[in-house]
DRENKOL-204468 format. One line per field, with one value per atom (N, C-alpha, C): residue number from 1; residue in one letter; chain; atom name; x, y, z. Coordinates in nm, 3 decimals. Each point is the difference from the previous one (the first is absolute). Example, Ala and Ser with C-alpha at 12.3 -4.5 7.8 and 13.67 -1.06 7.14 Angstrom:
2
k	c(1/1/1/2/2/2) .
r	c(A/A/A/S/S/S) .
c	c(A/A/A/A/A/A) .
a	c(N/CA/C/N/CA/C) .
u	c(1.319/-0.089/0.090/-0.035/0.082/-0.077) .
v	c(-0.569/0.119/0.120/0.105/0.119/0.109) .
w	c(0.780/0.000/0.000/-0.072/0.006/0.073) .
REM end
This chain:
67
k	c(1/1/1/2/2/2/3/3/3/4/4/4/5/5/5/6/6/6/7/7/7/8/8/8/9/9/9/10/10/10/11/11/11/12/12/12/13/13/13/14/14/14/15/15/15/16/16/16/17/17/17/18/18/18/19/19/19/20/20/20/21/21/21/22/22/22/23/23/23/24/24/24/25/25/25/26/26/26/27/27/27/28/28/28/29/29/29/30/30/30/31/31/31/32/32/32/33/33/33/34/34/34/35/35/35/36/36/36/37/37/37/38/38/38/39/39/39/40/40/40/41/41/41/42/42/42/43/43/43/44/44/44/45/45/45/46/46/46/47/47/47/48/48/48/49/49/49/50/50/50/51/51/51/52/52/52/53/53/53/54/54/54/55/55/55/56/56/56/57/57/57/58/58/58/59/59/59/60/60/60/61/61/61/62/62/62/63/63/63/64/64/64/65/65/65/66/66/66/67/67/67) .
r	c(X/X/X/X/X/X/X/X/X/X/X/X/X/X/X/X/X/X/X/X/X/X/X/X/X/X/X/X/X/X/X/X/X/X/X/X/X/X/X/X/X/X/X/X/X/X/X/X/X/X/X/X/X/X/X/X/X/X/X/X/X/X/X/X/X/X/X/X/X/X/X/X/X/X/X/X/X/X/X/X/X/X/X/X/X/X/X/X/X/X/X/X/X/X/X/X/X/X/X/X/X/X/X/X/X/X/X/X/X/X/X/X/X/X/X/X/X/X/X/X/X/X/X/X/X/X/X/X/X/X/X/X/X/X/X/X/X/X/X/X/X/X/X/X/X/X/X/X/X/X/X/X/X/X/X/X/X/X/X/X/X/X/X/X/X/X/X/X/X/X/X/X/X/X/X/X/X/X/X/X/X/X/X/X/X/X/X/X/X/X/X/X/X/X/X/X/X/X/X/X/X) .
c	c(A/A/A/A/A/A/A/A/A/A/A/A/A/A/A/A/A/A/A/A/A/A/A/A/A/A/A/A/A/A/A/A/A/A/A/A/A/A/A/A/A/A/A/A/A/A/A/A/A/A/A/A/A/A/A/A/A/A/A/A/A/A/A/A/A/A/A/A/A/A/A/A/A/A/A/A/A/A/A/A/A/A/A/A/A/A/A/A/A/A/A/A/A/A/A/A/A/A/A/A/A/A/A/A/A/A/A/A/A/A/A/A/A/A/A/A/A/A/A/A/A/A/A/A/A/A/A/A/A/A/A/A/A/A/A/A/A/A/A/A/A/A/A/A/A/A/A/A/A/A/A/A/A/A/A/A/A/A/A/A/A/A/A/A/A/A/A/A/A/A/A/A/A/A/A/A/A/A/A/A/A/A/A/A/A/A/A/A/A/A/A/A/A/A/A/A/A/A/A/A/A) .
a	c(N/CA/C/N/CA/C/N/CA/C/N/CA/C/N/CA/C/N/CA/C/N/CA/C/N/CA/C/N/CA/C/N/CA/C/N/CA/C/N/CA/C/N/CA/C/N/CA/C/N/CA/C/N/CA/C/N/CA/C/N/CA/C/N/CA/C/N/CA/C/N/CA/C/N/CA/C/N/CA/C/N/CA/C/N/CA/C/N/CA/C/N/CA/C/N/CA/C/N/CA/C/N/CA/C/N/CA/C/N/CA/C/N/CA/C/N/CA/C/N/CA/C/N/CA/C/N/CA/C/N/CA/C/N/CA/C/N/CA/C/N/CA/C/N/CA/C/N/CA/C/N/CA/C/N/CA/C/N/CA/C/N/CA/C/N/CA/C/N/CA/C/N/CA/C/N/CA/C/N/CA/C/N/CA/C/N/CA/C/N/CA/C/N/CA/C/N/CA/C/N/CA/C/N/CA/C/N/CA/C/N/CA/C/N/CA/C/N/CA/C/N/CA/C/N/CA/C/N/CA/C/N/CA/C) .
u	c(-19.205/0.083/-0.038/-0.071/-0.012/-0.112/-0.098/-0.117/-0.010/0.069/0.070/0.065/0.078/0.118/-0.106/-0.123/-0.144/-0.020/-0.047/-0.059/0.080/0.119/0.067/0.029/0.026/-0.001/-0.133/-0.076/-0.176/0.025/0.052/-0.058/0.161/0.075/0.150/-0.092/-0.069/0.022/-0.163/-0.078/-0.092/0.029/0.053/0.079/-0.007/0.079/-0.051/-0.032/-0.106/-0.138/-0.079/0.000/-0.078/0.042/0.136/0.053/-0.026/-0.001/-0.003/-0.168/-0.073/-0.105/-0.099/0.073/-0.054/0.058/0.124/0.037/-0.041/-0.118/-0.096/-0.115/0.013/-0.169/0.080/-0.123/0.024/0.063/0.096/0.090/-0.102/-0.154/-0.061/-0.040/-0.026/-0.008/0.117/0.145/0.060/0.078/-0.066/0.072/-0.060/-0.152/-0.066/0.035/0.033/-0.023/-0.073/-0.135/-0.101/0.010/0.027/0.016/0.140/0.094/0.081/-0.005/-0.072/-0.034/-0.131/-0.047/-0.118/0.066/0.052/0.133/0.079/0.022/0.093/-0.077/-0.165/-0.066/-0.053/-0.065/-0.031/0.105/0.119/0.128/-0.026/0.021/0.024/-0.173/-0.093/-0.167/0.020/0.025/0.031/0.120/0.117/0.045/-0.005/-0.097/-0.066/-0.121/-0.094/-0.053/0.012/0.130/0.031/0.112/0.050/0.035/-0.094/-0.146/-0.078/-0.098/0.023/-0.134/0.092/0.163/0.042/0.090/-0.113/0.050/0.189/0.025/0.157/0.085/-0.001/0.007/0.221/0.009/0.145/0.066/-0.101/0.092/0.039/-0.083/0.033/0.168/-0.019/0.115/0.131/-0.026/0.119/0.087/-0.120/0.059/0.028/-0.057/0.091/0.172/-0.023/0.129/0.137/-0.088/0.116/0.053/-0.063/0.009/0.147) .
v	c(-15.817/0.056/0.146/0.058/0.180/-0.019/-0.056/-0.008/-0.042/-0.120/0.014/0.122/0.026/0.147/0.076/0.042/0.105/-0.032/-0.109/-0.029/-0.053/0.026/-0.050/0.172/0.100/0.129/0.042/-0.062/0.084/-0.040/-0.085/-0.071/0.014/0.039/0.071/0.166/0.052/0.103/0.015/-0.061/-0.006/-0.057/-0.046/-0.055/0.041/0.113/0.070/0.075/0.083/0.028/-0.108/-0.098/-0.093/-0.020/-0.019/0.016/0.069/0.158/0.087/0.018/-0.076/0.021/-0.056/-0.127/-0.117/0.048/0.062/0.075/0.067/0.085/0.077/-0.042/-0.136/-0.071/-0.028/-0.011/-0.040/-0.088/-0.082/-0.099/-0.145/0.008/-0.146/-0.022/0.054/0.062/-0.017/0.018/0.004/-0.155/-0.084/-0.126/-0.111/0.091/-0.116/0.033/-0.147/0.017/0.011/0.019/0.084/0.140/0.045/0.146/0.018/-0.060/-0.009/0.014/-0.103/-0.032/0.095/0.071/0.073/0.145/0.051/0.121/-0.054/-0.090/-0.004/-0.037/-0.044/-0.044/0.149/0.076/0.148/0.103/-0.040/0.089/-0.001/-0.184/-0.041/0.067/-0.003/0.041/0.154/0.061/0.144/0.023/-0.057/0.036/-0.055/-0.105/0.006/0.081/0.021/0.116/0.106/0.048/0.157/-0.032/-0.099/-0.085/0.006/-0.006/-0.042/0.167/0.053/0.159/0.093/0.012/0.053/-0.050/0.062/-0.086/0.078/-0.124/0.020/0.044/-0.073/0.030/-0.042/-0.120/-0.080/0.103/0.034/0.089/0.145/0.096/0.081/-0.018/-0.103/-0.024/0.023/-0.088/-0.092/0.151/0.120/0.116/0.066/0.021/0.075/-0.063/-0.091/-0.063/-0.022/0.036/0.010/0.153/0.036/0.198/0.009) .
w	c(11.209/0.104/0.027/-0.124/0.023/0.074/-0.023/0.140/0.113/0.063/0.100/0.030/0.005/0.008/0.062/-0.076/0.014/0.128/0.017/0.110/0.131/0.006/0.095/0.035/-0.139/0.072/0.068/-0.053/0.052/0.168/0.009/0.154/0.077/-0.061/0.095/0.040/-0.105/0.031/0.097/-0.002/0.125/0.150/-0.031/0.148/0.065/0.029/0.119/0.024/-0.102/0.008/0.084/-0.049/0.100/0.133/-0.001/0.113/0.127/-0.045/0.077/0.055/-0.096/0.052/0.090/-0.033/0.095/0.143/0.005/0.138/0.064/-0.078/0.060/0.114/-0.078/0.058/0.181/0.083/0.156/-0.006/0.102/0.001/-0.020/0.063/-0.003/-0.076/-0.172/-0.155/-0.032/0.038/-0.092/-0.025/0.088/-0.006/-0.060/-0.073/-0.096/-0.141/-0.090/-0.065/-0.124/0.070/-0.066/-0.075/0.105/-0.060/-0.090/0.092/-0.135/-0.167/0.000/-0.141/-0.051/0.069/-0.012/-0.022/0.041/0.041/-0.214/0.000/-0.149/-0.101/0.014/-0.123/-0.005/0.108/-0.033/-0.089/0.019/-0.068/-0.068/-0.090/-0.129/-0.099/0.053/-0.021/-0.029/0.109/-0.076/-0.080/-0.037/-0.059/-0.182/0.003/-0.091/-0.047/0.072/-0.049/-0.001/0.056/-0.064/-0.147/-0.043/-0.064/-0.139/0.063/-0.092/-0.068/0.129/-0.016/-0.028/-0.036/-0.060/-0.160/-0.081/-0.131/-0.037/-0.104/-0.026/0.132/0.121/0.129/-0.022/-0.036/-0.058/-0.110/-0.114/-0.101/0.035/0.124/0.027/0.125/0.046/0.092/-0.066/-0.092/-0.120/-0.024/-0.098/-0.003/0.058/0.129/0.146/0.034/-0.015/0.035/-0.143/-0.095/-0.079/-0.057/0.054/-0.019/0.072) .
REM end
């Protein structure tokens, strides 16, 4: 159930990030969903590799937030 939970927050809280961005694109772009899914696999891609190129990236959070 705790990994679910993770990942149902990861993708509440991109939402509309993606959202807003697919709004950007021209109206005859914004009605495929191509880019759609291209617009949210790029999110999920960088936010694993800054995820990944900053080490102890989770344990520094953990202690910001419990200060």
């Amino acid at each position: 159930m705790c990994g679910l939970n993770k990942e149902i927050t990861y993708a509440l809280t991109l939402s509309p990030v993606a959202m807003s961005l697919e709004e950007l694109l021209p109206s005859n772009h914004g009605k495929s969903r191509f880019y759609a899914i291209a617009i949210r696999s790029a999110l999920a891609v960088s936010t694993l590799l800054v995820g990944l190129a900053i080490p102890f990236f989770g344990n520094q959070t953990q202690k910001n937030i419990k200060r």
